[in-house]
Each structure stands twice: as C-alpha cells, then as structure tokens.
N, C-alpha and C positions, 0 to 999 in steps of 0.2 A: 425101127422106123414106124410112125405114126400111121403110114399108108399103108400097112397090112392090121388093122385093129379094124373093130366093127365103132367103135368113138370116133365119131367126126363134132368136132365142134362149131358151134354157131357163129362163132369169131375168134378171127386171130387178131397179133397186133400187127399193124401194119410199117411200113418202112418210116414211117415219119412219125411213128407210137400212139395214133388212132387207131381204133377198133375197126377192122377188118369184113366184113360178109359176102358173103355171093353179089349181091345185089351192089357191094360197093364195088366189085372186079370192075374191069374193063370191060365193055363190049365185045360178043364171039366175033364183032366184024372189024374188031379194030384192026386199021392198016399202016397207022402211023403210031410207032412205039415208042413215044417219049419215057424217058429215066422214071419217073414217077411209076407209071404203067407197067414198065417192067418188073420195075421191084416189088410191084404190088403183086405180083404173079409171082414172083420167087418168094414171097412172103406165104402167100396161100399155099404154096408148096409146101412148105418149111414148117410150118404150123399146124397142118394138116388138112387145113381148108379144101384140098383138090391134090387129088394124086397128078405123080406125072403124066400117066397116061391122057388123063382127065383134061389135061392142060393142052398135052399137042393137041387131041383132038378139037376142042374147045375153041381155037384159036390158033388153027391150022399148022403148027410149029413142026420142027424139025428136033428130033433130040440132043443133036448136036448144038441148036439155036437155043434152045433153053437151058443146056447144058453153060454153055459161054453166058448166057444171063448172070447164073448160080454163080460160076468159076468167079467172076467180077465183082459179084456182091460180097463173097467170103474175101477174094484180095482186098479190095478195094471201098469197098462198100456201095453207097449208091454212082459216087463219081465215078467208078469203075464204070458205069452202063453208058457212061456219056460218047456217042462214036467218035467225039473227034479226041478223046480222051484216050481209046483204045492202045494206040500202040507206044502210049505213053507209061501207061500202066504195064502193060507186057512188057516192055524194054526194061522197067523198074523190078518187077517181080525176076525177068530172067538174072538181074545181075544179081539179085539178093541172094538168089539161092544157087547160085553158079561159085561162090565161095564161101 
C-alpha cells in the first residue's frame, strides 16, 4: 500500500479521469456528501493522495463510513455511492455471491 511509503504524490486521477490534488478535495467542512465528493475522497485514498487516517480526521469520518464509501466504489463504482441506490446495490451483490 502506497500509505506506508515516504512518496506522496502531487496528484491522482480522480473519479471522473481529471487530475486530482489537495486543493481540488472537498472542503474539511463539508456536510453534504454528494457521489462526486465521495469518490473524490476514495480516489485520494486509493492513489495515495491522503492516508485513511488523514481522511477520518480531515473530514470528521467514521472508519466504518469511509470504509462503505470504498466497499461501493469497488462493487459498484460511482453509482454505488448514490444513497437512494444503496440497498439496490447490496441486494445485487448479496445474491451474486450467495451462489
């Protein structure tokens, strides 16, 4: 994993395949998390932009809450983040892998 390396990079790509930086995140006060925003923070994850820890702190989160971010973006991808989307997606994944 990239978050134990002293390499941080100036930019990732971002969820929509623009370049990524600090300055392009979300605001640390953001309180309304639209799909875009979210994935913008699982992308700085993922690329090495900001470790997890970096992230709850950041942007007040729960590990579990940015954990189900991530989980969403791997199933599903961005439409996974959408909440009215959620248990559409889980219901899909459960029966996929249940046989």
């Amino acid at each position: 994993m990239i978050e134990n390396q002293d390499f941080r990079p100036a930019q990732v790509i971002g969820p929509l395949g623009e370049p990524l930086t600090l300055e392009d995140l979300p605001s640390p006060d953001t309180k309304r998390w639209v799909v875009r925003r979210k994935a913008e923070v699982v992308a700085a994850v993922s690329g090495g932009l900001l470790t997890i820890d970096e992230v709850l702190e950041r942007y007040n989160l729960t590990l579990e809450e940015f954990a189900s971010w991530q989980r969403a973006v791997d199933r599903s991808g961005m439409q996974g983040l959408r909440v009215t989307r959620l248990q559409h997606y889980r219901d899909l994944y459960e029966r996929q892998h249940r046989y």
